[in-house]
N, C-alpha and C positions, 0 to 999 in steps of 0.2 A: 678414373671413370672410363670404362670401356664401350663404343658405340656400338651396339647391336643391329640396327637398322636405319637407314636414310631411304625417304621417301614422298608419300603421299596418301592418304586414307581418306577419304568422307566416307560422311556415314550416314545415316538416315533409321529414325526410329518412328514407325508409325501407330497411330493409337486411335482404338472407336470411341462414342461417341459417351462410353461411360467411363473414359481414361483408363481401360485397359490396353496391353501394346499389342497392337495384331501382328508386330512384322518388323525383324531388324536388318538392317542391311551394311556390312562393309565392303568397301571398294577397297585394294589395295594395290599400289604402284609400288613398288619395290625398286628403286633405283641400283639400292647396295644394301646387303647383311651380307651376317656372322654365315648365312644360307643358299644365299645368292641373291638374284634379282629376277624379276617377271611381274608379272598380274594375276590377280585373287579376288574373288568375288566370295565373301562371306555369307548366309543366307539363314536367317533362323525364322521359319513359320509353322505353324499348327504342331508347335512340338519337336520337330524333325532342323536340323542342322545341313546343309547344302555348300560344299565346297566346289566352286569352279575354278581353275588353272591349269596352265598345261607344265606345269612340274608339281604332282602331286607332293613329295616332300616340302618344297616348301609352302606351301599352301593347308599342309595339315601344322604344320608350324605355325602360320600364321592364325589358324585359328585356335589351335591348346594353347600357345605361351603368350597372344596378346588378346584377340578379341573374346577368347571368354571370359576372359578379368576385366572388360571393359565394363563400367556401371549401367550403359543402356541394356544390360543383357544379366545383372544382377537377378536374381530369385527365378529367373526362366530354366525351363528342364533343358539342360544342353547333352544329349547323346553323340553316341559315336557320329562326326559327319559322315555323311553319302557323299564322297569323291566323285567327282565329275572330269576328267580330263578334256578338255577344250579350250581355245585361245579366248581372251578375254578382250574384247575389243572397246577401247577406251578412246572417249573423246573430251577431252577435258581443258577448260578454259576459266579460269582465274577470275575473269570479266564475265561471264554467262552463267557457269557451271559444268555439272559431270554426265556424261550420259552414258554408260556401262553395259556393255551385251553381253552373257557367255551362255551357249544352251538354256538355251528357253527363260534364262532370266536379263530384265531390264530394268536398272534403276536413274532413276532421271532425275536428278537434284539441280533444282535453277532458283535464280532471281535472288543473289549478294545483297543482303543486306548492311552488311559490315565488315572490314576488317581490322584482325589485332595478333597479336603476338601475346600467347600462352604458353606460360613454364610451368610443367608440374614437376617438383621434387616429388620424392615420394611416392610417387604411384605404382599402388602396386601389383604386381601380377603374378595372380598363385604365390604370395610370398617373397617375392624376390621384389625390394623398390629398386625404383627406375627412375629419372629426371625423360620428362617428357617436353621436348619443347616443339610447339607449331604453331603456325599459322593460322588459324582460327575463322572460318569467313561462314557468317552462320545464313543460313539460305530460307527465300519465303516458303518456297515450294519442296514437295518427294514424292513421286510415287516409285512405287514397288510393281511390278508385271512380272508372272510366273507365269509361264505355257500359255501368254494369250490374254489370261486376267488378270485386271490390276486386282493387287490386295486392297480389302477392305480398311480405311484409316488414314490420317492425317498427320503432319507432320504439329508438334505445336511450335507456337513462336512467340516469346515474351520479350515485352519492350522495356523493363523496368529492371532493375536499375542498369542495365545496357542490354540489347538487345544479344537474345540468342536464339537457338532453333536447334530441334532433335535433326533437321535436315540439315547438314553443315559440309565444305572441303574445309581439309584440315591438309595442306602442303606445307613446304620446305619442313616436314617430320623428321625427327631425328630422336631415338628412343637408345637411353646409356644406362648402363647399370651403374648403379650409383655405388 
């Protein structure tokens, strides 16, 4: 089993008020891959796919081989992303949460409600499984901010039978091809 990526990802899916998603977001820290390392801001709203990093290779990587196989982004139209080159300025605390800048976009994921340790065999992307193991720490709050305005939508958060939330940090990440 060969490790692909160690890192860090939260994420954040938000949804109106008739449980459609208006807006996904991934955060990516990249400590080490097969790619390199830096930061990534994933962005899919009204349709349109939003990449921010300042190495676009690994950042178009980061969004073809993991976040479009991710299930918060299942049956959404995913086109070419719109590359952004820009530092991604990360403020992120384990205890608090994530607060994310890169051109004109801000995602602010706070208030831990739990944590756990997730292993997913299996997971797969475009075809290829993967053993997915992270840290799991599901959050009350998300907003999403593009150019100023926040996106319209909510993060959900269900208590039964253990508490989770589409606003989530997901650290010590480590993604293997199986």
């Amino acid at each position: 089993m060969s490790v692909r990526l160690m890192g860090a990802n939260p994420g954040l899916t938000l949804f109106d008020e008739s449980g459609a998603r208006t807006a996904f977001a991934s955060v990516w820290r990249v400590d080490w891959s097969e790619r390199g390392s830096g930061s990534a801001l994933v962005v899919w709203h009204d349709g349109a796919v939003r990449v921010v990093t300042e190495d676009a290779p690994l950042g178009e990587w980061l969004a073809a081989d993991f976040t479009r196989h991710f299930p918060e982004v299942s049956g959404l139209p995913w086109p070419a992303p719109a590359v952004v080159r820009a530092p991604v300025e990360l403020d992120y605390d384990l205890s608090a949460g994530v607060r994310a800048r890169a051109a004109g976009a801000t995602v602010e994921i706070t208030g831990p409600l739990d944590r756990r340790l997730i292993q997913a065999p299996g997971f797969d992307l475009g075809g290829v499984p993967h053993l997915l193991s992270t840290v799991y720490i599901p959050c009350a709050e998300g907003v999403l901010t593009l150019d100023g305005a926040a996106v319209a939508g909510t993060p959900r958060v269900t208590r039964e039978p253990r508490v989770s939330s589409t606003a989530f940090l997901a650290d010590a990440e480590v993604w293997c091809r199986e």
